[in-house]
N, C-alpha and C positions, 0 to 999 in steps of 0.2 A: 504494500500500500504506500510505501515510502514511497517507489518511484513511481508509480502513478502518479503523485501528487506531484513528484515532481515533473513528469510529462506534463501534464496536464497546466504546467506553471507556464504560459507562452514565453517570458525574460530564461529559462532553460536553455541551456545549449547540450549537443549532444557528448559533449565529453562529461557534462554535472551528471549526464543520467547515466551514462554509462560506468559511472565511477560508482553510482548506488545500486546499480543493477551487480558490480565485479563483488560485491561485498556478499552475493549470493554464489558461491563457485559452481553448483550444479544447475541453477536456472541459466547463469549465463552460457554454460557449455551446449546448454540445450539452446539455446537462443541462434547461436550459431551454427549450431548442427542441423538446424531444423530451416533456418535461412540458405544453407549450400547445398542439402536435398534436392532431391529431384522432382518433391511436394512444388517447390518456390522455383526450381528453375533458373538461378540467379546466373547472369554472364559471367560476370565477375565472383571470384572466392573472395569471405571473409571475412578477414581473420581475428577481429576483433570487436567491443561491444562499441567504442566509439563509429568506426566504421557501419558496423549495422545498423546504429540509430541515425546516422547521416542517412544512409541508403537510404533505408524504409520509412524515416516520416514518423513523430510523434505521434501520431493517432494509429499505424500501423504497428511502432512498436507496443501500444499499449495493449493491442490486439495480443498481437503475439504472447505477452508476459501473463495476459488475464488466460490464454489458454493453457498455456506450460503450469503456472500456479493451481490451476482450478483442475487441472489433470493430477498435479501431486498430493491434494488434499482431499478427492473424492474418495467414498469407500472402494476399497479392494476386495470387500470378501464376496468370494460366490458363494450363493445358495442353491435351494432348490428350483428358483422360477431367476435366476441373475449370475450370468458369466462375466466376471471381468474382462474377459479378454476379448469374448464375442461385441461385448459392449463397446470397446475401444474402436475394434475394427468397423463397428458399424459407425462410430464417429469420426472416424478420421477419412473413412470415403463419404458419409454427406459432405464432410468440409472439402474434402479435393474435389468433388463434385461441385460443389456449392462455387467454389472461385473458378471454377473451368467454365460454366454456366454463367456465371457475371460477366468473365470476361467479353462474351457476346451481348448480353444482354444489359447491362451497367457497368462499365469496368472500373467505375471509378470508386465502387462498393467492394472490390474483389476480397481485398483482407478483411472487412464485416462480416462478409459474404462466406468465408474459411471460418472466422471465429461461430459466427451464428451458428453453421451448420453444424461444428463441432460439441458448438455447450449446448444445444435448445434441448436434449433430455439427459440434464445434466440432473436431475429431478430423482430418475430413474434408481440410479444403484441408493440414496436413500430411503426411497417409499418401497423397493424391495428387501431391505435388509430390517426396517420397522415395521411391518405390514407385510412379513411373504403368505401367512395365510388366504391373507386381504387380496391383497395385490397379483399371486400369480395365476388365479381363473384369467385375471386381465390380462396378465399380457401372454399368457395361454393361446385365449382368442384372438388376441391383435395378432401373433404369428403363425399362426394356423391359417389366415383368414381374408381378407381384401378389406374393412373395415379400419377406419380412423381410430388410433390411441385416446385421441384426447376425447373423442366421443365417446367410448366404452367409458371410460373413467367417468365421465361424467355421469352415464348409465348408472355406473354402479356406487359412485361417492360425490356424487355434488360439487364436485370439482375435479381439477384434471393437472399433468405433470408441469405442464406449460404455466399455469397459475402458481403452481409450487416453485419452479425455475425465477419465475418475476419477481417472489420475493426473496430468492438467494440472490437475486442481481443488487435488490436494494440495498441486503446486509453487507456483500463486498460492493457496494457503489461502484457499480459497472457504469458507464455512460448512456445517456436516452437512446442514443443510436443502435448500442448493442443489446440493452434491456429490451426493444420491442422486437431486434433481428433474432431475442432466444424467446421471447415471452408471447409473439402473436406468430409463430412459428404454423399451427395448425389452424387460421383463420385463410379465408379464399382469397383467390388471387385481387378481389375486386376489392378487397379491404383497404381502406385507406391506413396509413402508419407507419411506422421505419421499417418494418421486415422487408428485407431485399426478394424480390417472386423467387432468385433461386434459391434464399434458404427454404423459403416456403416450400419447395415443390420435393425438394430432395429429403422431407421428411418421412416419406413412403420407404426409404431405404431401414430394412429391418435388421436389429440382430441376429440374424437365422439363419445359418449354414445352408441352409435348404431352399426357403422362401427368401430371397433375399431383397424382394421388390423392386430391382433391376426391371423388370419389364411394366411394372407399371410406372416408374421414373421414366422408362423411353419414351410409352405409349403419350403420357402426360406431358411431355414437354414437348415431343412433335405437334401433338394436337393443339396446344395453348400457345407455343409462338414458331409452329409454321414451320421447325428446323427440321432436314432432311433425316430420317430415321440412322443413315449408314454414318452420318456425322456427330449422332447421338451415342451411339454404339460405339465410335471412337473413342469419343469424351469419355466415355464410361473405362474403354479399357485403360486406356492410359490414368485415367482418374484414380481407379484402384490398383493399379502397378504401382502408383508414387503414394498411395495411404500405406502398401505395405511396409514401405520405408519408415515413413511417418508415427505407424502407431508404435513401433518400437522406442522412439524421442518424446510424442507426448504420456504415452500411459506411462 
């Protein structure tokens, strides 16, 4: 939170944040590691935190720091309805997904666009490890099934994961931009709010070895903006070739 506050300082330069950022040795290793990926793509390697906060932009590193942090304090344990790992993997391909899909469609959202997709069921591994009686009929059916998450939840409790995520955004003051790209995540495309359409849409992407919701992500984003299916099908492989990379740096 230190350096958030200091991003978020505009008289900050990137050697101040980069100096509060070194005082954490394994965020920053990951900060870097996760910038020269083949998630990010970058031309240039590097090599260090000042360098990376120059590159990337104050609001982009802040991105960055709230996902690697929010990745090391989420629970780990699996249960009987909650794999940690299946979890990671299903978050780090909406997020590659999520900025492959900006890139066309908003580019200038793309790192919102990676964080969103990443945290918006950041919800999940707690109301599974307090509530797996509760909780795993739900998401049972949500992967079994074609059916919306945040719709069952509300079926069954009155509220839904996305509602629980909006107020972990408030307790670590996430910013308005990124609190609505994790918190109106399962609201329609026609919604007015900060959620970017491709976090929105890359929410169909399940936990599940099995059902992975790869094809209703194609079917949905060729249908709603028109993009040729074999270009879609691209996006996707190369999207989750570079999560593989990925989920080993943020989980």
């Amino acid at each position: 939170m230190k350096a958030i506050e200091k991003i978020r300082d505009p008289s900050s330069t990137a050697t101040e944040v980069a100096e509060i950022l070194a005082t954490d040795p394994g965020v920053s290793v990951k900060i870097i590691k996760t910038i020269n990926s083949a998630a990010f793509a970058s031309r240039a390697k590097v090599n260090n935190l000042s360098q990376a906060v120059a590159m990337l932009g104050m609001s982009s590193v802040e991105s960055l720091v709230l996902s690697i942090s929010v990745g090391s304090i989420l629970p780990k344990k699996t249960s009987s309805c909650f794999d940690h790992n299946r979890f990671w993997r299903a978050s780090v391909r909406r997020a590659t997904l999520a900025r492959g899909l900006a890139a066309t469609l908003h580019p200038a959202s793309q790192l919102e666009s990676f964080t969103g997709g990443l945290l918006q069921d950041m919800a999940i591994p707690y109301l599974a490890g307090e509530r797996p009686d509760e909780y795993a009929p739900i998401l049972d059916r949500w992967r079994t099934g074609s059916e919306d998450l945040a719709s069952i939840e509300r079926e069954h409790l009155e509220w839904d994961h996305a509602e629980v995520a909006t107020w972990l955004c408030g307790e670590w003051e996430f910013s308005e931009n990124l609190t609505s790209a994790v918190g109106e995540h399962h609201g329609t495309m026609e919604m007015n709010g900060g959620c970017p359409p491709a976090v929105r849409i890359v929410s169909c992407i399940l936990d599940d070895d099995e059902n992975t919701g790869v094809d209703r992500f194609v079917t949905g984003v060729s249908e709603r903006f028109a993009i040729p299916t074999e270009r879609i099908e691209k996006l996707v492989e190369e999207s989750f070739e570079r999560a593989g990379e990925l989920e080993k740096l943020i989980s």
